[in-house]
C-alpha positions in Angstrom: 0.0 0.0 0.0 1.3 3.4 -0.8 2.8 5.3 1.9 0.8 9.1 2.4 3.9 11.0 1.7 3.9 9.0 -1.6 0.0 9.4 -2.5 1.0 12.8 -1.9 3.4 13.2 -4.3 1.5 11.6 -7.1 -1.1 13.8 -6.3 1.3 16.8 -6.7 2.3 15.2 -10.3 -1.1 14.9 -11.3 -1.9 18.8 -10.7 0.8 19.6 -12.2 0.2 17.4 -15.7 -3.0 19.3 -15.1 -1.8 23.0 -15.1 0.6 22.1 -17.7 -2.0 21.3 -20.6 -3.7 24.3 -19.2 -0.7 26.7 -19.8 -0.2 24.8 -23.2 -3.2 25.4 -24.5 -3.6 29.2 -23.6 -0.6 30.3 -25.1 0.6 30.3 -28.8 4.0 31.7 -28.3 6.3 28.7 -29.3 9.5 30.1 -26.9 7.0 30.0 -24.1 5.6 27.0 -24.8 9.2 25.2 -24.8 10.7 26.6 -21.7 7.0 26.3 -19.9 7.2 22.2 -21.3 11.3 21.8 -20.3 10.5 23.6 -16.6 7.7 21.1 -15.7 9.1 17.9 -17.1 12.2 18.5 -15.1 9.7 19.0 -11.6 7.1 16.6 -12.5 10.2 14.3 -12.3 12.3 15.7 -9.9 15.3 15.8 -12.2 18.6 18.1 -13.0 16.8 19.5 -16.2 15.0 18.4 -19.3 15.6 19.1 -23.4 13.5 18.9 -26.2 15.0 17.7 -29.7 12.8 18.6 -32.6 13.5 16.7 -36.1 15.4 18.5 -38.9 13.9 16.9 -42.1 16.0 18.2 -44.5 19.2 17.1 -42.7 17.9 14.0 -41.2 18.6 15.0 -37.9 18.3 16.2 -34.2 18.8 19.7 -33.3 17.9 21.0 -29.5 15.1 23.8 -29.5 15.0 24.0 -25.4 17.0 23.1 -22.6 17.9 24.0 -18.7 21.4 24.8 -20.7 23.0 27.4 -22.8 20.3 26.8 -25.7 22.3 29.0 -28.2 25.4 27.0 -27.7 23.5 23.6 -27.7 21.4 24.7 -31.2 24.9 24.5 -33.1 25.0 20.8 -32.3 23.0 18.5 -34.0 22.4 15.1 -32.7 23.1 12.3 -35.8 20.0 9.6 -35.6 22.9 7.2 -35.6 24.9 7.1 -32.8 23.1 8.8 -30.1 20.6 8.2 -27.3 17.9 10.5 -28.8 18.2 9.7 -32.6 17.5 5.4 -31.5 14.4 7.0 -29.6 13.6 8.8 -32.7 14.6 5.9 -35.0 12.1 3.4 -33.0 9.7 5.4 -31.8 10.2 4.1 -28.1 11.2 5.2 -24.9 14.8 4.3 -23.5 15.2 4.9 -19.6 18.6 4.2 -18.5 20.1 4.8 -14.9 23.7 4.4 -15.9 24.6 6.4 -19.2 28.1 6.3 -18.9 27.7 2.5 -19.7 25.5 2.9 -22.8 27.4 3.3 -26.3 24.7 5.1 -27.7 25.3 7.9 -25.7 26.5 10.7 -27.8 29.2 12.7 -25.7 30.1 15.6 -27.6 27.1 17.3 -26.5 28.0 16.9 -22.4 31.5 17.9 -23.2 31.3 21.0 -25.2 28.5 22.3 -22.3 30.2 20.9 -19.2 26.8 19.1 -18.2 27.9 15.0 -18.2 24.3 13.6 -18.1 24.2 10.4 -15.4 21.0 8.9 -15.4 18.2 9.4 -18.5 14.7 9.2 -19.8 13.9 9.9 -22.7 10.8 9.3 -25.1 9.2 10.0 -28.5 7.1 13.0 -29.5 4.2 12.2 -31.9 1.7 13.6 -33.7 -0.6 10.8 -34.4 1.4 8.4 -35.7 4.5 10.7 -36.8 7.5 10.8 -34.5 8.3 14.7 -34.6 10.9 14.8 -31.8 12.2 13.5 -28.6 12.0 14.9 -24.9 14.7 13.7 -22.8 14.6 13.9 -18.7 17.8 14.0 -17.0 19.7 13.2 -13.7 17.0 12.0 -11.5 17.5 14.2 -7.8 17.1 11.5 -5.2 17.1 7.8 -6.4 16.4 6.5 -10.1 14.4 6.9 -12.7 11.1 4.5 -12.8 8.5 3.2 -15.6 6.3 5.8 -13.9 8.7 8.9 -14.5 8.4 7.1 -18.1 4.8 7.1 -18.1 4.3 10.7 -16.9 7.2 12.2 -19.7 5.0 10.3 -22.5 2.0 12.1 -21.1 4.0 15.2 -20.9 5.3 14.3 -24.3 1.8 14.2 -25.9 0.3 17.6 -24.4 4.0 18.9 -25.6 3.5 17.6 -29.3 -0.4 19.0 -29.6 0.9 22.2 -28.2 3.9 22.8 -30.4 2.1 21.5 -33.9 -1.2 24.0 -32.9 1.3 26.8 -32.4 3.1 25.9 -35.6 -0.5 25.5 -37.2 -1.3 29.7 -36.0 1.9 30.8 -36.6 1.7 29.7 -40.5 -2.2 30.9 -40.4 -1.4 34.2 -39.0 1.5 34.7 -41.6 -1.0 33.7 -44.7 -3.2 36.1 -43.4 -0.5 38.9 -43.4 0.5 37.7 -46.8 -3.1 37.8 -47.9 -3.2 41.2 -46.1 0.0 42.9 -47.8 -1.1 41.4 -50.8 -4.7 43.0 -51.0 -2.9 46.3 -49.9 -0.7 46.3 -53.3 -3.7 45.6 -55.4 -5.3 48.3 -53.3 -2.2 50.6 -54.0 -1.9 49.8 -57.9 -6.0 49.9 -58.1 -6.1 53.5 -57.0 -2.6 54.6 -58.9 -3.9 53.2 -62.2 -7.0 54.7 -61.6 -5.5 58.2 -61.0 -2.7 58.2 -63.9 -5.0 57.1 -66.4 -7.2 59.4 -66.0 -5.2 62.7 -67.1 -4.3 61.2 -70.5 -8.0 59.7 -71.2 -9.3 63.3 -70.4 -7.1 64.4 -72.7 -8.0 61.6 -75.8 -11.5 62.4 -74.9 -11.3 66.1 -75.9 -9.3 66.1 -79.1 -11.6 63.5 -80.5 -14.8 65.4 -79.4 -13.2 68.6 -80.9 -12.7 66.7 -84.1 -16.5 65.3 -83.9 -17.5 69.0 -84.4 -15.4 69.5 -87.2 -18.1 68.3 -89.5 -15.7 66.3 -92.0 -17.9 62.7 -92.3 -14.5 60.7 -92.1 -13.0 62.3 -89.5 -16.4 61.9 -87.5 -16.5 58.5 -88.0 -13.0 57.9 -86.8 -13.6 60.3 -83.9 -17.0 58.6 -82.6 -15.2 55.1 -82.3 -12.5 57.1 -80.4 -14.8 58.7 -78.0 -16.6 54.4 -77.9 -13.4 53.5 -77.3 -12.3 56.4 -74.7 -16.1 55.6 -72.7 -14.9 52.2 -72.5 -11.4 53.2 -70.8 -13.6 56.0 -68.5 -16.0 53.1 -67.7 -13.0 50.3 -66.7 -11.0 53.3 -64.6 -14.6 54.1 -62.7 -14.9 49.9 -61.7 -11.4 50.2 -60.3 -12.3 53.4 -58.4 -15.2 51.8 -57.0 -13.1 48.2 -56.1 -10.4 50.5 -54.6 -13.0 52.2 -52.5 -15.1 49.5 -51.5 -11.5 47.7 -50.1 -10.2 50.9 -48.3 -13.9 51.7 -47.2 -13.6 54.7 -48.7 -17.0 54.7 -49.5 -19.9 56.5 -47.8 -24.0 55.8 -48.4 -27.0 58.1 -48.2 -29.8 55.8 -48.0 -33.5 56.5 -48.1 -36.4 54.6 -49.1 -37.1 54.2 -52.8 -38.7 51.7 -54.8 -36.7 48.9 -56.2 -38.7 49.5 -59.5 -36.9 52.7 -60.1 -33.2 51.7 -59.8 -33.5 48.7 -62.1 -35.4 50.9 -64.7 -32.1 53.2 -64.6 -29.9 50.4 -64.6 -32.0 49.0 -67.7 -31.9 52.2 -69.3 -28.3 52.6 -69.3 -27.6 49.5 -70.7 -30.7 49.6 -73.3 -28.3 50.6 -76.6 -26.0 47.5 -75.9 -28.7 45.1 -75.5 -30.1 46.5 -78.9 -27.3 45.7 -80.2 -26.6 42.4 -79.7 -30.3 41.9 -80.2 -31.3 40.7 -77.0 -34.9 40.8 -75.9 -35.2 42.2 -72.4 -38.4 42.0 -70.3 -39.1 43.9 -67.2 -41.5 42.1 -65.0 -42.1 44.4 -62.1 -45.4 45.1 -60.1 -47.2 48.3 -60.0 -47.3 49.0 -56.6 -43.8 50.3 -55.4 -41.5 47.8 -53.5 -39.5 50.0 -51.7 -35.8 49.1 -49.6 -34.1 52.0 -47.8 -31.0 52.3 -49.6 -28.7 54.7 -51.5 -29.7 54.4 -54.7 -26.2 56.1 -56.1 -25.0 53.2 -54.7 -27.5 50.2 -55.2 -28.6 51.3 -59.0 -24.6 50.8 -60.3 -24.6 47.2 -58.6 -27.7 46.4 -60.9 -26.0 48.1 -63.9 -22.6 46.1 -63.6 -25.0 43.2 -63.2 -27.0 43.6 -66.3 -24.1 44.4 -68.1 -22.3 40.7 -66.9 -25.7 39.5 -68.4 -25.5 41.6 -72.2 -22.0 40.4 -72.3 -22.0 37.0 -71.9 -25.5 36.3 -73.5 -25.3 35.5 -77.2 -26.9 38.4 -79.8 -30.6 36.8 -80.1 -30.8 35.8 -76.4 -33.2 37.1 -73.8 -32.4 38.7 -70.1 -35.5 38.9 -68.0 -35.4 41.5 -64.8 -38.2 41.0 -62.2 -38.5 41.7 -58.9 -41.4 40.7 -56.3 -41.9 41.2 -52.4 -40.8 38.2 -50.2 -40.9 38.0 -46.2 -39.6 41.4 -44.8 -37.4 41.3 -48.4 -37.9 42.6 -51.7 -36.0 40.1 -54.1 -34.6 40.6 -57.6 -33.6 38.2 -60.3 -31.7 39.1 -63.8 -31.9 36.2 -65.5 -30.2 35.5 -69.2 -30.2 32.8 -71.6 -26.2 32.9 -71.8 -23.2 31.0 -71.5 -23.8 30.2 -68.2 -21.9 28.9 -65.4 -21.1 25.0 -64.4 -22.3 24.4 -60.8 -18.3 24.2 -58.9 -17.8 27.5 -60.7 -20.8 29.8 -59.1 -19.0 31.2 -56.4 -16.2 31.9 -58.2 -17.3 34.8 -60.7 -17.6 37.0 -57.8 -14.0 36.9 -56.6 -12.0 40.1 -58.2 -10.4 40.2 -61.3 -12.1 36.5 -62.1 -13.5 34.8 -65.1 -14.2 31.4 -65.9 -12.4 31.5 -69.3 -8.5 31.4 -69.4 -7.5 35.3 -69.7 -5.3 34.5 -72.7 -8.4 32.5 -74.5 -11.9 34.3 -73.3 -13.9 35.4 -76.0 -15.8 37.8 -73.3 -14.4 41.6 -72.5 -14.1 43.0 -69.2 -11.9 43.2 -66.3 -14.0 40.3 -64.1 -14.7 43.1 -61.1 -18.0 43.7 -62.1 -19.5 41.5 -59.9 -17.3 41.9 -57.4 -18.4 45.5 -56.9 -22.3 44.6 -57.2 -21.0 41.9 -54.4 -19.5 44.9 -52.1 -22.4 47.3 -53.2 -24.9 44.8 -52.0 -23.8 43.4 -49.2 -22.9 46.7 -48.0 -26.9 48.0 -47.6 -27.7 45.1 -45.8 -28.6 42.2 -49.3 -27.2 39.2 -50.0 -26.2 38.3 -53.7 -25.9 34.8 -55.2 -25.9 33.5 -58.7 -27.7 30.3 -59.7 -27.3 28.1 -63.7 -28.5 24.8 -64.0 -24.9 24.5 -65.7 -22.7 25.1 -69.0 -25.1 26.9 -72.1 -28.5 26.7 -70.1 -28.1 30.5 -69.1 -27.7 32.0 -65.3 -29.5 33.9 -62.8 -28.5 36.4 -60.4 -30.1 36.8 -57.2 -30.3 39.6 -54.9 -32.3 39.9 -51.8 -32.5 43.4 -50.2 -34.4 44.1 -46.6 -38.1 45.9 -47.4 -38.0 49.3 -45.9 -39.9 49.2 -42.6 -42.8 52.0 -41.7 -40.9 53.9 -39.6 -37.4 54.1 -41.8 -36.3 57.5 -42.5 -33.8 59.3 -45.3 -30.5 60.0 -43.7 -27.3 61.0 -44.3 -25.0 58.1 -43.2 -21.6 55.9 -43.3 -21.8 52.6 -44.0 -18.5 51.6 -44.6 
């Protein structure tokens, strides 16, 4: 039967395997983590100190990442997985407890010599995660008598916590830093958004006025050439304005004015911008939209260009001949909207993707289908941004596709007002 003082002490060891997976888990600092895991090894097991060798995969090899010791001096010397205490733990994935070392060839001495620490007694055991062997921890010099295949028992507990710790800190560390990346790089495309914006502006300002100034000269030829200039230069003004509006809606630069309206009213604008290109490529375009106003609280500078680039997605990638049907109809609290064409349409693991920036389906050095593939992207922001959702819908590849937008009704008591919404 255990003796009290004993019971006592195995008590003590249980708290503390206890407190340890508590600090483990709370922190994600990997420096903390291996000094907190070294300090309680070495007290669980009453022992000199404790060291943690981690597996160099490119080198095939064991270098030290914490120890009681001069850690800087001991991170120079790497342990070979041949010839050495730790590497056969690694090797076999099994624990070695030894109570004379000094006897033991394996024992790799230049480690004790070079720090002045000659290790006598030693337990050491694999770190896994799952069934990979990622490292060893090592307990050494037992204080008062020997080590025991309990001290084993409670380092391969402290082992496993140790392992789970390290690999979720490694697994934040690399999430945090794909972030940043993801970060720095949304902030260059932010950067060369709003400089191409800017620059280009100044020289199409300039195009734009010689060929309107030539327009009036009244010579048929030079008309002609002008007009398709001036087509041309609206199409450049029209491309800068998208990347103004993407560069705002990242930076929030953008500010709303909502007020109530009815739906009816921005998708008529939106229609009747687009109306000459949809003529031309001989679309048939039906409005189905009640008489009675459906009316959202939004800005509708804001709301009626998310329709337009929207509309324009479907003229573009609808054959000439096709037809694009706009309705809208009052739902739950909502007022919904679908623009629906008889295009190209979109195959089913590809529906999320057309609203992701600069994106098209088609291979930019193949597509047959102009634009910059941020149109959607900024009905996306402009949408979302008053409070609607946006999704797109095709029963798959030449059967057409439907966008869907779903906006909050405006309640009795909403009121026009000046206001920031992003």
């Amino acid at each position: 039967m255990q003796s009290l003082s004993s019971f006592e002490k195995r008590i003590q060891q249980l708290e503390k395997l206890v407190e340890v997976s508590l600090t483990l888990n709370s922190t994600r600092n990997l420096d903390e983590i291996l000094q907190h895991i070294i300090k309680n090894a070495a007290e669980i097991l009453n022992c000199e100190a404790a060291s943690i060798l981690l597996h160099d995969e490119k080198r095939n090899r064991l270098i030290f990442v914490a120890t009681g010791s001069d850690p800087k001096t001991l991170a120079k010397i790497p342990v070979p997985m041949e010839g050495s205490l730790a590497g056969n733990i690694f090797r076999e994935n099994r624990a070695i407890l030894l109570n004379d070392v000094s006897q033991d060839p394996r024992h790799y001495r230049a480690v004790g010599e070079q720090i002045n620490f000659q290790p006598r007694s030693l337990v050491g055991v694999p770190m896994r995660i799952k069934d990979k062997v990622v490292g060893v921890l090592e307990a050494l010099n037992k204080q008062e008598g020997e080590f025991t295949a309990e001290d084993e028992k409670l380092l391969t507990v402290v082992a496993s916590q140790a392992a789970i710790a390290l690999n979720n800190a490694r697994l934040i560390l690399a999430l945090e830093k794909a972030y940043q990346d993801i970060s720095e790089t949304d902030q260059l495309k932010s950067n060369f958004l709003a400089l191409a914006s800017h620059e280009l502006r100044t020289p199409l300002g300039i195009i734009i006025g010689y060929a309107s100034f030539l327009q009036e000269e009244g010579v048929a030829e030079v008309t002609e050439k002008a007009e398709r200039v001036l087509a041309a230069a609206d199409r450049m003004r029209s491309i800068i304005e998208s990347m103004t509006s993407l560069q705002q809606l990242q930076g929030r630069g953008l500010t709303f004015k909502p007020r109530v309206v009815p739906i009816q009213l921005m998708l008529k604008t939106a229609y009747n911008a687009l109306r000459a290109s949809a003529d031309e490529r001989q679309h048939v375009v039906t409005l189905q939209l009640p008489a009675d106003p459906l009316l959202v609280t939004a800005d509708p500078e804001r709301l009626t260009p998310a329709f337009i680039n929207i509309l324009d997605n479907a003229i573009r990638f609808t054959p000439p001949g096709g037809s694009i049907t706009i309705c809208a109809l009052p739902e739950s609290g909502s007022v919904a909207v679908e623009i629906k064409d008889t295009g190209i349409g979109i195959a089913p693991e590809n529906l999320s993707m057309i609203f992701r920036e600069f994106s098209q389906v088609e291979p930019h050095m193949t597509r047959r289908f102009e634009g910059l593939g941020i149109g959607l992207t900024i009905a996306k922001g402009l949408v979302e941004s008053q409070g609607g959702r946006i999704w797109a819908s095709s029963p798959g590849m030449g059967q057409g596709t439907s966008l869907h937008i779903v906006l909050p009704a405006a309640g009795v008591n909403d009121q026009g007002s000046d206001q920031t919404s992003l």
